[in-house]
N, C-alpha and C positions, 0 to 999 in steps of 0.2 A: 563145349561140354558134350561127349559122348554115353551116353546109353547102348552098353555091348551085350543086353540081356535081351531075352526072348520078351521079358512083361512089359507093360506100360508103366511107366512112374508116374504116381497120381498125387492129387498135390504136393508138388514140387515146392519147397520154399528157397531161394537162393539166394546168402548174402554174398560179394565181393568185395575186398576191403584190398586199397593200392596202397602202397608209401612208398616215397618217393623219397630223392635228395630236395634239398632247403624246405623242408617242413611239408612238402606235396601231400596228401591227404583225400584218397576218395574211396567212395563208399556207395553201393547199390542194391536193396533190398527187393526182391519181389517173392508174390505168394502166389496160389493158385495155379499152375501151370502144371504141365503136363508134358510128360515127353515118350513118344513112339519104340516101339523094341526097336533094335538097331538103327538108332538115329542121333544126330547130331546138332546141336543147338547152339547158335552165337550166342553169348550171352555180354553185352555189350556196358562199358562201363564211363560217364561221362565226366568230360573234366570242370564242367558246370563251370565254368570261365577260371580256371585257376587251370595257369600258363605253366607248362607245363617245362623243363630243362635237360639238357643231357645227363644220363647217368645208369647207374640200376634200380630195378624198381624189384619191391615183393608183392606181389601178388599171391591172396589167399582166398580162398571159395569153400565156403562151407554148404553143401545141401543137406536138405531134409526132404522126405519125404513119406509117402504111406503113414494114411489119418485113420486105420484100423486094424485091430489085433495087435498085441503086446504094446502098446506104447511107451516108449522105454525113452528116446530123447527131448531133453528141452531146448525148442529151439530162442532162439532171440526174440519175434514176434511172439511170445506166451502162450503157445500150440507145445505139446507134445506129439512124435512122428512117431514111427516105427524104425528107421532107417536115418543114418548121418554120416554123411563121408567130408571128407575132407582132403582139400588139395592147396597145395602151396607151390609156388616157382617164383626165380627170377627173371625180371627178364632187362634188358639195358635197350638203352633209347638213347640212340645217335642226336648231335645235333642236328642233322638233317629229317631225320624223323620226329626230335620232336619242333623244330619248326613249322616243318608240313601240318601236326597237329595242332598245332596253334591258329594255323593258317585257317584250321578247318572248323574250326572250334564260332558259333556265331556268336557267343557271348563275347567270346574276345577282340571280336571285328566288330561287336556295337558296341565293343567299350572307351570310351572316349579318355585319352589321359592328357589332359594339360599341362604343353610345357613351360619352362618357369619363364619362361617372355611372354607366355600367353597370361600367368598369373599380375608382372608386373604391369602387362597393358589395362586388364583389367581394375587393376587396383587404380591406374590411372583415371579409366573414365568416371568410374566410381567418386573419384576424388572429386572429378573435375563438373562431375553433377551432385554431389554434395555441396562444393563452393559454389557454384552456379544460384542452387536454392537458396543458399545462405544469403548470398549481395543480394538477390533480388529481392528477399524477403528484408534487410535489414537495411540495406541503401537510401539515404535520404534522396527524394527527387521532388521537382519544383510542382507545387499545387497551386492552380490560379484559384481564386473567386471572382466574381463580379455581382452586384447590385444593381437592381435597373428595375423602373417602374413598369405599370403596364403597357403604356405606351412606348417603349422601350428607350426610357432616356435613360444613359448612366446616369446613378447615383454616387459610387466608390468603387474602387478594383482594389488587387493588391494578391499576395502571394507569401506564399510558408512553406521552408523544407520541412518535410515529412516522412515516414516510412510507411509502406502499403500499407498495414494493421494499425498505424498511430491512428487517437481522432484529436483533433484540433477544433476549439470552437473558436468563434470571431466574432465581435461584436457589431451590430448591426446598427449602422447611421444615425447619429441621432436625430429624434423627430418622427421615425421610421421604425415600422415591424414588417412579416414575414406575412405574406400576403395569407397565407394557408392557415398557422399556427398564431399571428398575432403576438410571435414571440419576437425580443433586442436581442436573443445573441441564439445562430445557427452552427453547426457540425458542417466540418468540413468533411467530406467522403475522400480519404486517401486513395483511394483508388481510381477514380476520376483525375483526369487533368486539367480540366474545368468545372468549378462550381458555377452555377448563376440560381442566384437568390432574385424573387420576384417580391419588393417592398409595396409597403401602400402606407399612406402618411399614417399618423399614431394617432387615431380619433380622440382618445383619452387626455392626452396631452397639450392638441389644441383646446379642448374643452375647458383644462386647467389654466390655462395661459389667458384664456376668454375672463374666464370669472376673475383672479387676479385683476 
């Protein structure tokens, strides 16, 4: 952008609008700015990660400027200026320029695109830690228990397939309860691979056997 007047242009507002071939679309607003008598300004337009292709492009720039005396233009931002020029050109982008622009672009260097073996791998492990969870959570596997006094003399053993979350209860020896609870029939804990239950004889039951 050149300024070939003697004045300063005071607030400056400048939109730039690109189009491009396959749909390319970019757009750049700023306000407040300022530019020097006989001076020149980049005014710089980014492709915010949208890759850019060989081709022609139009390019269009609308300023505003001067926020006093006669207000006569509406700019896009809802300011009225004094002053509004406007400029348009084409300009064409080589494949080799716009590669390099792509090259340069960081959005496009941190944008990750996966290819479809990386999709398929995925869906693999995915799969394969889905069924994983599945058998282990649904697989029946072998549950011991064991019975035994305090003295630690078996009383009865024995085993039950199961699944992790199943419970399973089992009845407890006769003549016998559950040293803690006093209860004839315990929960087996699927998730253990050994129960052991601690009996003590069934007070009640000799008692009944007595009077008899």
């Amino acid at each position: 952008m050149l300024n070939n007047t003697q004045t300063f242009l005071n607030g400056l507002y400048v939109m730039a609008t690109v189009t491009g071939p396959q749909g390319v679309y970019l757009q750049r607003n700023a306000s407040n700015m300022q530019m020097a008598p006989n001076s020149q300004m980049q005014f710089n337009v980014w492709t915010n990660g949208q890759q850019l292709v060989a081709g022609d492009y139009d390019v269009q720039i609308d300023a505003y400027y001067g926020l006093k005396d006669n207000l006569r233009f509406d700019a896009p931002n809802g300011k009225r200026y004094t002053y509004h020029t406007r400029g348009q050109t084409k300009l064409h982008v080589s494949a080799k320029h716009a590669k390099t622009l792509t090259a340069d672009d960081a959005l496009l260097q941190h944008r990750f695109v996966m290819p479809w073996w990386g999709w398929v791998l995925l869906a693999v492990i995915l799969g394969g830690l889905t069924g994983g969870i599945l058998y282990a959570a649904l697989r029946r596997r072998t549950v011991n228990y064991l019975f035994v006094l305090t003295d630690g003399q078996i009383i009865d053993r024995g085993s039950v397939r199961m699944r992790r979350f199943e419970k399973r209860n089992v009845v407890v020896p006769s003549g016998f309860v559950t040293q803690t609870t006093a209860k004839t029939v315990v929960a087996l804990a699927a998730n253990r691979v050994e129960n052991t239950f601690v009996l003590t004889e069934n007070s009640n039951l000799s008692a009944n056997v007595n009077k008899l």
